[in-house]
C-alpha positions as CSV (number, residue, x, y, z in Angstrom):
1,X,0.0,0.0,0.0
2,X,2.8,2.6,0.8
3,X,4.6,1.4,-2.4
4,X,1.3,2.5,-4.6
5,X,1.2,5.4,-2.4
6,X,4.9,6.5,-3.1
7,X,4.4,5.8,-6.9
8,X,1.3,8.3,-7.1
9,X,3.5,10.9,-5.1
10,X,6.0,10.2,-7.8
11,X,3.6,10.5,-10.7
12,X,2.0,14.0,-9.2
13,X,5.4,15.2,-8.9
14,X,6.4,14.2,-12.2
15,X,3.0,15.7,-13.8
16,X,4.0,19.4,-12.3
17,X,7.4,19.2,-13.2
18,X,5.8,18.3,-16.6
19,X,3.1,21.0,-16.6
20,X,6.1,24.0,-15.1
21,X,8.4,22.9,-18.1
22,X,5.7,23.3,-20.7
23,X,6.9,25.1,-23.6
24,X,3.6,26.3,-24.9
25,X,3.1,28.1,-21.9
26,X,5.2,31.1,-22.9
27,X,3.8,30.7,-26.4
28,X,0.5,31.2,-25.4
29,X,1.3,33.9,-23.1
30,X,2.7,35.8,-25.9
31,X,0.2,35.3,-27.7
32,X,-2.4,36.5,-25.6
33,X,0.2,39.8,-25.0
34,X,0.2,40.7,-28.8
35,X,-3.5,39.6,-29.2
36,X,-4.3,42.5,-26.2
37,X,-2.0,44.9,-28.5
38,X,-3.4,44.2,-31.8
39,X,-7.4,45.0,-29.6
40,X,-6.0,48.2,-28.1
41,X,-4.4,49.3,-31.4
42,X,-7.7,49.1,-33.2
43,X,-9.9,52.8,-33.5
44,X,-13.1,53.0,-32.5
45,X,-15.7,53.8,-34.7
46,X,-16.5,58.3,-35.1
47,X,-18.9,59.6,-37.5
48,X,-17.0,63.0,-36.6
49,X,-13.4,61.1,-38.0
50,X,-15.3,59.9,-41.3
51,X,-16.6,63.7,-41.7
52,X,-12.9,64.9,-41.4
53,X,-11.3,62.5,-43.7
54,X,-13.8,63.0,-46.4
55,X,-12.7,65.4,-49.3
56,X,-13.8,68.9,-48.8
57,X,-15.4,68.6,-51.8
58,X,-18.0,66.3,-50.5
59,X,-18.4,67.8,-47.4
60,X,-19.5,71.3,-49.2
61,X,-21.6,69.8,-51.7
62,X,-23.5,68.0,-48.5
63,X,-23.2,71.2,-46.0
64,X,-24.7,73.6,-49.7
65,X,-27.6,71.4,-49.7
66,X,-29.0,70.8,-46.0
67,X,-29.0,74.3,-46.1
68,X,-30.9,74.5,-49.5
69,X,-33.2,71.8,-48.0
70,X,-33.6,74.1,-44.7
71,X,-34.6,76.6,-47.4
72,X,-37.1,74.3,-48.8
73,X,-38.8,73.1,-46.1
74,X,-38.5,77.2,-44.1
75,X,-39.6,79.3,-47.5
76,X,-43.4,77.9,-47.3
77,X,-43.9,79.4,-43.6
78,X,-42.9,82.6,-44.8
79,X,-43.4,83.1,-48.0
80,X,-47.2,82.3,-50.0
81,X,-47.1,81.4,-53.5
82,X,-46.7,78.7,-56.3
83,X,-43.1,80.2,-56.9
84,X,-42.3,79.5,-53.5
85,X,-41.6,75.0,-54.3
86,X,-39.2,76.4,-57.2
87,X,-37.2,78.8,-55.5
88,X,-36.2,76.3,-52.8
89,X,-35.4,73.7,-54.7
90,X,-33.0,76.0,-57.1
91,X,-31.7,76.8,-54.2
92,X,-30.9,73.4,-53.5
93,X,-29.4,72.7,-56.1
94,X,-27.2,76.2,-56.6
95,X,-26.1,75.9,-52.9
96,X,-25.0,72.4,-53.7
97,X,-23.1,73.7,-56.5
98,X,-21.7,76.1,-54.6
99,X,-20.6,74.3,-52.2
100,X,-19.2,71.8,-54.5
101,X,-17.2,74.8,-55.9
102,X,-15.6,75.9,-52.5
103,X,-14.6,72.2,-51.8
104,X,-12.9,71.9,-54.7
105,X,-11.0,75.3,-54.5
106,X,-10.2,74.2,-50.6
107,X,-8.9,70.8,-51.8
108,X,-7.0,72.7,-54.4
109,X,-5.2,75.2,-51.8
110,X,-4.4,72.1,-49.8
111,X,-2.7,70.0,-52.7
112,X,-0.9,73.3,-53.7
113,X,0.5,73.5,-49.9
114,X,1.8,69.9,-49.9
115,X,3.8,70.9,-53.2
């Protein structure tokens, strides 16, 4: 009985000297260490970061016609008449252009500086 106890003792002792020599433990820790780096590396998602990065082109084209649209949807409070309907949506369309134009000459002056 001592001599199956003494051989168990053995075995345990062999089975942690086994398990503290493992040599995928240190690949697994780094692992997990560049895993961690590779999540804390990552951006999060802005809508204010898209707006930025977009050309400025875009961006006035879009800012030119909300505010035509704001026109639109305003001009019929204060203004009565059938005229009324085609002056806002010219409007949406010319500040559109318009803005379209000022983007383009901003993203102009910026290539230029970077020359």
């Amino acid at each position: 009985m001592s001599n199956e106890n003494e051989q168990e003792r053995l075995r345990r002792i062999r089975d942690r000297q086994i398990q503290l020599r493992d040599p995928k433990i240190k690949e697994r820790k780094d692992q997990k260490g560049a895993a961690q780096k590779h999540r804390s590396s990552l951006e999060s998602f802005s809508l204010t970061k898209i707006w930025t990065d977009l050309p400025k082109i875009i961006r006035g084209t879009v800012i030119g016609m909300l505010v035509g649209l704001v026109i639109l949807f305003v001009l019929p409070y204060i203004f009565q008449g059938t005229w009324v309907d085609y002056v806002g949506f010219a409007a949406v369309f010319i500040l559109a252009f318009l803005g379209m134009v000022f983007g383009q000459a901003l993203d102009a002056r910026d290539r230029l500086r970077d020359v």
